[in-house]
Backbone as a ProteinNet text record, in pm:
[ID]
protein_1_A
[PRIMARY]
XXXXXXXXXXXXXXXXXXXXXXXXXXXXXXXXXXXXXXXXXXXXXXXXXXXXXXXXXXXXXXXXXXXXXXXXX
[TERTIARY]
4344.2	4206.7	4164.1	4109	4000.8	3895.7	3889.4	3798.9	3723.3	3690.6	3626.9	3500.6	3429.6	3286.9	3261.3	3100.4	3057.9	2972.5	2983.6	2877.4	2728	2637.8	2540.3	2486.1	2417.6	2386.6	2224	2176.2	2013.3	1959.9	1843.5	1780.5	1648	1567.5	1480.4	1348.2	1252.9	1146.2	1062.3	1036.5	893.9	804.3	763.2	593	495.6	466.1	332.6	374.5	513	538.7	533.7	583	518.7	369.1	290	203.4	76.9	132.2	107.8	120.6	234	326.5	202.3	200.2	85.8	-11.5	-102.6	-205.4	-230.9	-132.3	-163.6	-133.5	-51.6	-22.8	-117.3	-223.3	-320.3	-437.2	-481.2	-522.4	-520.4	-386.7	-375	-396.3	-371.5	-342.4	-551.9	-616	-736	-804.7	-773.2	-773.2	-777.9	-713.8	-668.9	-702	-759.6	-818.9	-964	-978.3	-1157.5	-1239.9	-1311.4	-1394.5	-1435.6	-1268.9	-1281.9	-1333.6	-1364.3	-1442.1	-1301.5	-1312.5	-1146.2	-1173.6	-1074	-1050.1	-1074.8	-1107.1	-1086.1	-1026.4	-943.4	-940.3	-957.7	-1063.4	-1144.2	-1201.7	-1145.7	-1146.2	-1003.4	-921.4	-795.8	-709.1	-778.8	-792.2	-844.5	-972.4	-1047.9	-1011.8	-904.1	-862.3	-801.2	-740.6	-686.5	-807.1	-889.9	-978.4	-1110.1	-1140.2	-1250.8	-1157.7	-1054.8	-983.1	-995.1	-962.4	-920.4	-1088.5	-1202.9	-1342.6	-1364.1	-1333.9	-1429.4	-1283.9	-1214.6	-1081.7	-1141.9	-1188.7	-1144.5	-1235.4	-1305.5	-1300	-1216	-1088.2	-983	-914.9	-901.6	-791.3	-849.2	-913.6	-1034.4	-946.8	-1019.4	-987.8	-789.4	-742.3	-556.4	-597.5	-589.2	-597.9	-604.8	-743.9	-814.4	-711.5	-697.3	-628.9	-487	-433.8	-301.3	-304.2	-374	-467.7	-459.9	-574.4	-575.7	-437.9	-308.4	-239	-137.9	-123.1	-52.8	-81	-237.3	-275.6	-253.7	-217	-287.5	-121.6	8.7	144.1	246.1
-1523.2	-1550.7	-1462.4	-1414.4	-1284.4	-1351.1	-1363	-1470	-1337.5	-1240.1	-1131.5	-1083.3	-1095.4	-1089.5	-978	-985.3	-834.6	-822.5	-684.7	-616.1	-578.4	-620.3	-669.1	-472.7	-444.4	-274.2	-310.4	-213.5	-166.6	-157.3	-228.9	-196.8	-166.2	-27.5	2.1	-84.2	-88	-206.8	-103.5	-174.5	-98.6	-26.2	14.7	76.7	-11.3	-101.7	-202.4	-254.6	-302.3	-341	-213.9	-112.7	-11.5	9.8	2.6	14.1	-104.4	-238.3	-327.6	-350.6	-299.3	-314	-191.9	-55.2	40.6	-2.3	-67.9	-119	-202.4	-340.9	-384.3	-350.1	-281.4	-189.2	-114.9	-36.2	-1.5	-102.6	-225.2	-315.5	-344.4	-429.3	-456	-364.3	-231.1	-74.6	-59.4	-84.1	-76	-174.3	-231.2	-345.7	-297.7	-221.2	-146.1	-8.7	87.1	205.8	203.9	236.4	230	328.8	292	341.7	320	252.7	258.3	82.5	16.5	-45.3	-131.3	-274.7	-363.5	-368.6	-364.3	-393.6	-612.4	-662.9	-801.4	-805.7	-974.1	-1003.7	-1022	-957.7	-975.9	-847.6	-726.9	-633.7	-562.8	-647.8	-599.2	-647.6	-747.4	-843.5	-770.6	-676	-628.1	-439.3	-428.3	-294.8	-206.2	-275.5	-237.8	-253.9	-361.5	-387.7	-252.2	-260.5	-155.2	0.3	53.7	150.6	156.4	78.4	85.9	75.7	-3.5	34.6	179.5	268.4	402.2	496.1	456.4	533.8	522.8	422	386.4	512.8	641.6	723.8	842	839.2	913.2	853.6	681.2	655.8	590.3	625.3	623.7	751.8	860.6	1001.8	1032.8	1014.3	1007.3	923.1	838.3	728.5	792.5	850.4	900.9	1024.7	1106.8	1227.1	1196.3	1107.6	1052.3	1026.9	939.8	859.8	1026.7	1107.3	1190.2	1320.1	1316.2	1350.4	1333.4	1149	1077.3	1098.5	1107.8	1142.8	1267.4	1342	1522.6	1567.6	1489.8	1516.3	1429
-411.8	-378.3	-262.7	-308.2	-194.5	-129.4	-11.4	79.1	162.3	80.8	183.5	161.2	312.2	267.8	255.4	166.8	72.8	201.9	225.5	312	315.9	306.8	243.4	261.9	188.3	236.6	265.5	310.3	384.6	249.1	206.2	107.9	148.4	132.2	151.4	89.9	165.8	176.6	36.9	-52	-108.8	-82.9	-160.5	-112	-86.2	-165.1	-88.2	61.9	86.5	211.6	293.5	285.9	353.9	390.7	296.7	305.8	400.1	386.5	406.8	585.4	588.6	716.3	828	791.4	841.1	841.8	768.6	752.4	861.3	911.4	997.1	1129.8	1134.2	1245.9	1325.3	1234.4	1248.3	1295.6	1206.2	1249.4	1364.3	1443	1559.4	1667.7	1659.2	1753.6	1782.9	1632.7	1688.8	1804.9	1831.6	1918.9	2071.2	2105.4	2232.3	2258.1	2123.2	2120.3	2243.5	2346.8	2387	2293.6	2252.8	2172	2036.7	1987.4	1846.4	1797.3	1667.6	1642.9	1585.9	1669.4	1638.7	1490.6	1396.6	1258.5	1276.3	1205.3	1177	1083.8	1043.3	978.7	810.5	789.3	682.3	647.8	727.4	728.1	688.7	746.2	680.1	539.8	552.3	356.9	290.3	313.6	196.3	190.4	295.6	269.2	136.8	61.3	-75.6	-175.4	-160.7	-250.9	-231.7	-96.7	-133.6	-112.7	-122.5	-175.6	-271.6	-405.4	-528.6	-553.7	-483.1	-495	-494.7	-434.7	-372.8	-454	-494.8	-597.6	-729	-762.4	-949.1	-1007	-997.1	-1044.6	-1073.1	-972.3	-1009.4	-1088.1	-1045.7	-1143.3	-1286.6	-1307.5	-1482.9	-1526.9	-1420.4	-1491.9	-1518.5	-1420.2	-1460.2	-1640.8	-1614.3	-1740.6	-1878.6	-1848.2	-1970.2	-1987.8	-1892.8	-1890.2	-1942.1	-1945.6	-2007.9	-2132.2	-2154.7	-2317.2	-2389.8	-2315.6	-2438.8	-2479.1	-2367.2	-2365.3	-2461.2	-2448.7	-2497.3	-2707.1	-2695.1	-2865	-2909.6	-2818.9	-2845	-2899.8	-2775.7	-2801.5	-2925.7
[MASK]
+++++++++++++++++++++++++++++++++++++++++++++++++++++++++++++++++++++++++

């Protein structure tokens, strides 16, 4: 009987937690900038949403550009 513990290894965090993690980082850091305009709450909730707002014409065009790839090959 082997009573030996497994070494657990570093598993790198995702991309949304990356992303997630900067995001509020930024958030809080604006806070202490003089000049700059504090991020809220409700400002940092609606950060992905109005991205993927002021994006969804690139990512239409990838799409389509795939679609007709996907028929053409």
């Amino acid at each position: 009987m082997d009573n030996k513990k497994k070494k657990k290894s570093f598993k790198l965090p995702t991309a949304y937690t990356v992303l997630l993690i900067i995001t509020a980082i930024i958030a809080i850091v604006s806070h202490f900038i003089p000049g700059a305009i504090p991020a809220s709450l409700s400002d940092f909730i609606m950060a992905p949403i109005n991205g993927l707002n002021n994006s969804i014409d690139i990512a239409i065009f990838v799409l389509l550009i795939g679609g007709f790839l996907g028929i053409t090959t």
